[in-house]
N, C-alpha and C positions, 0 to 999 in steps of 0.2 A: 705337794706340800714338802717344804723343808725344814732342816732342823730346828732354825730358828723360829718356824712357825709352829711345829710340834712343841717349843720346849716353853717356848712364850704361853702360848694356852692352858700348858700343865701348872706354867706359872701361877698366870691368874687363877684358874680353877682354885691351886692351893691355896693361894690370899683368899679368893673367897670363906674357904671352910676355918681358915683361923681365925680372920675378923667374926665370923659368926659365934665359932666356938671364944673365943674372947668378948663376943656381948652376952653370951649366955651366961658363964662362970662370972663375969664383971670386971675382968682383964682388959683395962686400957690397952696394955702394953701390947697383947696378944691382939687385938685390934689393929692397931698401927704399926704392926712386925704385916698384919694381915691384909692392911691395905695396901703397903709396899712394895710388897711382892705382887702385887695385883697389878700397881701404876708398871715395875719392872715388866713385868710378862709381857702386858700390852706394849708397852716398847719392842720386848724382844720380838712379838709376833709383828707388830710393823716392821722389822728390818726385816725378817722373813719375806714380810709381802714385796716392800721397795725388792727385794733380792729377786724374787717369781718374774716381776715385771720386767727388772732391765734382762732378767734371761731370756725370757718370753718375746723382748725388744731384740733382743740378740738374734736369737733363731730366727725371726722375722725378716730381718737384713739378710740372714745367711741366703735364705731362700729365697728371697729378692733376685741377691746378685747370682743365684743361682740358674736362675730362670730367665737369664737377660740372654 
């Protein structure tokens, strides 16, 4: 795991707990600060993932041509 997928998660997690705590008090605002954060995170943990993969594609090659 990397940072952007550690920090993306912590993300969403957050957004979740504010959208909820803004439907419970009846805070729009704190809803859509809460969903935001949530769309954000998931972004950042996709870039995390895309990031895993082409490393992952990297080392694959390395040991490829390692092996020839």
């Amino acid at each position: 795991m990397n940072k952007n997928q550690i920090k993306g998660t912590v993300k969403d997690l957050t957004g979740k707990v504010q959208e909820e705590a803004g439907k419970l008090v009846g805070n729009k605002e704190q809803e859509a600060k809460g969903i935001h954060k949530q769309v954000t995170g998931k972004a950042e943990k996709r870039l995390g993932d895309a990031k895993e993969i082409v490393k992952d594609a990297k080392d694959a090659v390395k040991d490829a041509v390692k092996h020839r």
